[in-house]
C-alpha positions in Angstrom: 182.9 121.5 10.6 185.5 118.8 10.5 186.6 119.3 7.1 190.0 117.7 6.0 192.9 118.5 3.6 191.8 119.8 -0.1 188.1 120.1 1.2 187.1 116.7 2.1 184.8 115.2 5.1 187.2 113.8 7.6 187.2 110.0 8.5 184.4 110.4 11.0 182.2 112.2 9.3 182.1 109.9 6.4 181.1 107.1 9.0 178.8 108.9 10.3 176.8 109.7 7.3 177.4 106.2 6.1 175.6 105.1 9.6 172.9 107.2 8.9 172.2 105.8 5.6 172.3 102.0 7.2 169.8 103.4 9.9 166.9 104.8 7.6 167.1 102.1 5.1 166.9 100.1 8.3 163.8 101.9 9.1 162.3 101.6 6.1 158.7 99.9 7.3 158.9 96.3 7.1 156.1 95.8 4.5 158.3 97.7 2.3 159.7 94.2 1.3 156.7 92.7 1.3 155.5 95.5 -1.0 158.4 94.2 -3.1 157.6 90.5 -3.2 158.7 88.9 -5.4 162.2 89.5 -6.2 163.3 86.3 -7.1 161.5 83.1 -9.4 158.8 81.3 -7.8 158.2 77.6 -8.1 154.7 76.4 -9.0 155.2 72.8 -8.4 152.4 70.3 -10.0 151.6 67.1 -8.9 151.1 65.5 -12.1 153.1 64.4 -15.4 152.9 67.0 -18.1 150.3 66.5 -20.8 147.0 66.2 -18.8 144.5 69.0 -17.7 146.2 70.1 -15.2 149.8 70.7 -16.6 148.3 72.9 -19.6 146.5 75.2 -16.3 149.9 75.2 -14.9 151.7 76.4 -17.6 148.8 79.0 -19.0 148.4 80.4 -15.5 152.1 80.4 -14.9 152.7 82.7 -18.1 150.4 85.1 -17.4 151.6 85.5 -13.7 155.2 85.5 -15.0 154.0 89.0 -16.8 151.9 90.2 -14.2 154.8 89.7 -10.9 157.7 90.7 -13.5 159.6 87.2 -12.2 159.7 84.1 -13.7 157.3 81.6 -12.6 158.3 78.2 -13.2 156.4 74.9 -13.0 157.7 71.8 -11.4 155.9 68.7 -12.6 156.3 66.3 -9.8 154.2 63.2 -10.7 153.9 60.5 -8.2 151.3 58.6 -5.7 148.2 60.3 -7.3 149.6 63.6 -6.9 150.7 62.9 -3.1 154.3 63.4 -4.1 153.6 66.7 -5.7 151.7 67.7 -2.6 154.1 67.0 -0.1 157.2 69.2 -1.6 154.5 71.9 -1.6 153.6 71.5 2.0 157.6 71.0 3.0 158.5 74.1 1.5 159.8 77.5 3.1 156.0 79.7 3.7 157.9 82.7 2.0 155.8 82.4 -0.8 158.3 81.2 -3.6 156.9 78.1 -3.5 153.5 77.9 -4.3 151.7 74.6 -6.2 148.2 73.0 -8.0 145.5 71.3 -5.3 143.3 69.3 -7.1 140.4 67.0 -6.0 142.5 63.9 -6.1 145.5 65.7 -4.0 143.4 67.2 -1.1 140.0 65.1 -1.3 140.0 61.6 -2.7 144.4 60.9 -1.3 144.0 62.2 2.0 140.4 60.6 2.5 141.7 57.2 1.1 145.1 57.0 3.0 145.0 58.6 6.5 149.4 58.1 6.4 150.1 60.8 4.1 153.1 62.8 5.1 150.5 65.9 5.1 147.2 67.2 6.0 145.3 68.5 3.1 143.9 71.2 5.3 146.7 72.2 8.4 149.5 71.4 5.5 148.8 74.5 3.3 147.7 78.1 3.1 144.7 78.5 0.7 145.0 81.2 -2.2 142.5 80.8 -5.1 141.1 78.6 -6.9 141.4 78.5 -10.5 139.7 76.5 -13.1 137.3 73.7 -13.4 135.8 70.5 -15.1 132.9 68.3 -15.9 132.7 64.6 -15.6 130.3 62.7 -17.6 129.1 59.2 -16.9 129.3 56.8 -20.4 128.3 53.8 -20.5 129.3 50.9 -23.1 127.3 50.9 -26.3 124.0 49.6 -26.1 123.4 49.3 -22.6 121.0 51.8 -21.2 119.2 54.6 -24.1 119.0 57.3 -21.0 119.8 57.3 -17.1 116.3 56.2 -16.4 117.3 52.3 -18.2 120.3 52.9 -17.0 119.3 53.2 -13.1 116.9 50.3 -14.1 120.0 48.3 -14.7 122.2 49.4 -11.6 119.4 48.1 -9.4 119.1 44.4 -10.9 121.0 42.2 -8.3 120.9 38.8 -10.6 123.6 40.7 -12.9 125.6 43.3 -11.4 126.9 45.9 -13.6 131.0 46.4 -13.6 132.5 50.1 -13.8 136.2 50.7 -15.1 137.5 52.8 -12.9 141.6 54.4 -14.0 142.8 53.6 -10.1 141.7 53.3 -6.8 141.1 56.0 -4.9 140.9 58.0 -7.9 138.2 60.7 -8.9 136.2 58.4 -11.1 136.1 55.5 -8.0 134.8 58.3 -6.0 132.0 59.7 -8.6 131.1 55.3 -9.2 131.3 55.3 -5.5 128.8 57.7 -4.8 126.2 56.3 -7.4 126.2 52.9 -6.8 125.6 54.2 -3.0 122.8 56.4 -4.6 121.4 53.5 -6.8 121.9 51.2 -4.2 123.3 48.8 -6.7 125.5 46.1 -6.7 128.2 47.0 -9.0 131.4 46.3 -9.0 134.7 48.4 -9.7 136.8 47.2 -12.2 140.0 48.9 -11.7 142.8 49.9 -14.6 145.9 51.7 -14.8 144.6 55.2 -15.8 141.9 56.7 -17.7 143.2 56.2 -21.3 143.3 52.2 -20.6 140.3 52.3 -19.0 138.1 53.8 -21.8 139.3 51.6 -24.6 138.3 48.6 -22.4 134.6 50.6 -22.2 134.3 51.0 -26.1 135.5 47.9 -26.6 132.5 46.2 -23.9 134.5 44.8 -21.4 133.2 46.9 -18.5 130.0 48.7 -18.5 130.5 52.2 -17.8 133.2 54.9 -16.3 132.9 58.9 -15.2 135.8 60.9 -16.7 136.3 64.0 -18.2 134.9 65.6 -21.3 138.3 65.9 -23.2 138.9 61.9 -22.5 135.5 60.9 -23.1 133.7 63.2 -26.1 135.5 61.9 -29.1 134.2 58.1 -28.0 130.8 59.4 -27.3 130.8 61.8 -30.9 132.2 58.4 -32.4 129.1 56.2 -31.2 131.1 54.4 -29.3 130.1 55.2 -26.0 126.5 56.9 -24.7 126.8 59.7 -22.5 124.3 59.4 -19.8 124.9 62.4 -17.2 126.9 65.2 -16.6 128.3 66.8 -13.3 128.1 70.7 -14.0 125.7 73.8 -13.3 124.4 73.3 -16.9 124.2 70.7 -19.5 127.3 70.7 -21.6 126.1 72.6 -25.4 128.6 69.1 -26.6 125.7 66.9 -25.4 122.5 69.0 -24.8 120.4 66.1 -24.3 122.3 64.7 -21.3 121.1 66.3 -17.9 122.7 67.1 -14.8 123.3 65.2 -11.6 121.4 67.9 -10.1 118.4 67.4 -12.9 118.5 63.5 -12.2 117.7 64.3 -7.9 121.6 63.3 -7.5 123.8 66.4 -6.0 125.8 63.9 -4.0 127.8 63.4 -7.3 127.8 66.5 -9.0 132.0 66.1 -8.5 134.1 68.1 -11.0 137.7 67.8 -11.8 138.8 71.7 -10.3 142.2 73.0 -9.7 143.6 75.3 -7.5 146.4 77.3 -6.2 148.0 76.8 -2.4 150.9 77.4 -0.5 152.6 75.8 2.5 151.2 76.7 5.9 151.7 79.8 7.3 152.6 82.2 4.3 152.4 85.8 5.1 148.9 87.5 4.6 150.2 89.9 2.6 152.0 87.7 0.3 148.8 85.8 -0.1 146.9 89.0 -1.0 149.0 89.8 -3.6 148.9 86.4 -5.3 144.9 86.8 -4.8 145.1 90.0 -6.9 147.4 89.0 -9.6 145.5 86.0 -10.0 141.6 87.6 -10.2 143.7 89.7 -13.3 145.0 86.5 -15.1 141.3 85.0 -14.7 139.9 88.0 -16.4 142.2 88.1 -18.9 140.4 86.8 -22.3 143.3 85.1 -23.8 143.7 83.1 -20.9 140.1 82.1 -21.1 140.4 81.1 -24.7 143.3 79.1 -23.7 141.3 77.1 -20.9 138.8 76.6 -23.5 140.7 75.4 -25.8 142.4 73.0 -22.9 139.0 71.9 -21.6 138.4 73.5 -18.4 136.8 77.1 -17.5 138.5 80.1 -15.5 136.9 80.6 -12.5 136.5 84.3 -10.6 136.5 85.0 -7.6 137.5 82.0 -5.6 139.5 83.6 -3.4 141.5 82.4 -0.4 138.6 82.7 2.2 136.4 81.1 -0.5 138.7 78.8 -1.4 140.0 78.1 1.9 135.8 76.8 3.3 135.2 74.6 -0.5 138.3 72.4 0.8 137.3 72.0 4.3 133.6 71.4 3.2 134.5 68.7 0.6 137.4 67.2 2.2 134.9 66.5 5.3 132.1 65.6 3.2 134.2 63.3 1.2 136.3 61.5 3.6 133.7 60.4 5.5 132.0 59.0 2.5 135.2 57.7 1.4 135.4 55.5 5.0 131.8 54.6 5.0 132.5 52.6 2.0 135.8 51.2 2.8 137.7 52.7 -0.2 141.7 52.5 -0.4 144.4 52.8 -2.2 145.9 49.4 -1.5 
């Protein structure tokens, strides 16, 4: 054995051994690291201003991973163009899965259907992982002007006096839902568009337009109020808020059972095995009961069991579905 003065390894056989250390670590397998992922914060970028619907799922969802990946997760409100800006820094970022962001139905339906020049495909642009939570709509209309949807399509279909719908935007989820039922109706009514929801529903209670679809958390407190009558829902079930209202799908109208649902995505091309372990620790936070007390108390409901594949066909389905609806009637967001 080369062994030095006082007992030690000589200079070569230090090298060596360090050279055999480099080799197996290099020969580790490679989903050794992937094993490991994450060892650093990930970005969970949102498309929309904090304070709405989605930032609370951002931030609820983001906690709970944060405990379940032992690494920060950190959201990245980034508001803009209905949620295209949002969209796009998801889509240009690196697929190594530290950057991961919110779809909704307004950033990869109702956008991409609408405006044909986004810097992004809503499908090629991004690698599916779950989806998340979910919303009603309801339709309200002003006080006094239909008692139940039967007046109220009654109404929609009178071409001496066509009805006007606030809508908060074009090209935004409520143009789409008011879209879809005056094609259903086959009405003449006319959009009446406003700078977001909030504006729009004061202009409703107040009689200026006739009726809007929003959300529950927007519109309840008008409806509870007598201010506004709620005259169908888009859900599996009636809402236990408003028992008497029925479903789109009650009323003979699927075509606009549209909800408000969010999910989670990832630029194109991030590794399978990156994606199945955001799949697993996301089923966990979805089980988890204080997150679903949390999404209660925020207005939406956990969904289980969206996964990627799942996930993955309910875009392609509604984004196909949609768009061509959305050309048919010449919507746009100029």
């Amino acid at each position: 054995m080369n062994i030095g003065p006082c007992g030690q390894p000589t200079m070569t056989i230090r090298f060596l051994c360090a050279f055999l250390v480099a080799l197996c670590a290099s020969a580790s397998p490679a989903h050794s690291q992937e094993r490991e992922f994450p060892t650093r914060a990930i970005r969970l970028v949102l498309p929309f201003a904090p304070g709405a619907a989605a930032d609370a799922v951002a931030r609820i969802l983001a906690e709970q991973m944060s405990q379940r990946l032992q690494q920060p997760v950190v959201v990245d409100n980034r508001a803009g163009a209905g949620g295209a800006l949002g969209a796009e820094a998801i889509a240009a970022a690196a697929p190594d899965g530290y950057t991961i962001g919110i779809a909704a139905v307004s950033t990869h339906v109702v956008g991409p259907g609408c405006n044909p020049n986004l810097r992004y495909d809503p499908i090629k642009s991004f690698t599916p992982i779950a989806m998340v939570a979910d919303m009603p709509t309801i339709l309200a209309a002003r006080p006094g002007l239909a008692a139940d949807f039967a007046a109220f399509r009654e109404l929609a279909r009178q071409r001496a006096e066509p009805r006007h719908y606030g809508i908060p935007g074009n090209c935004t989820l409520g143009h789409l839902v008011l879209e879809h039922l005056n094609h259903e109706l086959d009405g003449t009514m006319v959009a009446v568009p406003y700078r977001g929801s909030a504006a729009t529903a004061a202009d409703l209670a107040a009689g200026r337009v006739d009726f809007m679809s929003d959300s529950p958390a927007l519109l309840l407190p008008y409806i509870e109020a007598g201010r506004m009558k709620a005259l169908a829902v888009a859900w599996p079930t009636r809402l236990p808020a408003l028992p008497d209202v029925p479903t789109y799908h009650q009323l003979g109208l699927p075509a606009l059972d549209i909800t408000i649902w969010y999910g989670i995505v990832g630029p194109a091309g991030l590794p399978p095995a990156v994606v199945a372990k955001y799949e697993t620790v996301i089923a966990q936070c979805m089980a988890d009961a204080d997150l679903q007390a949390r999404f209660d108390k925020a207005g939406v409901t956990a969904v289980h069991g969206a996964s990627s594949t799942v996930f993955g066909a309910f875009l392609r389905e509604r984004y196909a579905r949609e768009s061509q609806f959305i050309r048919s009637r010449g919507m746009s967001s100029n």
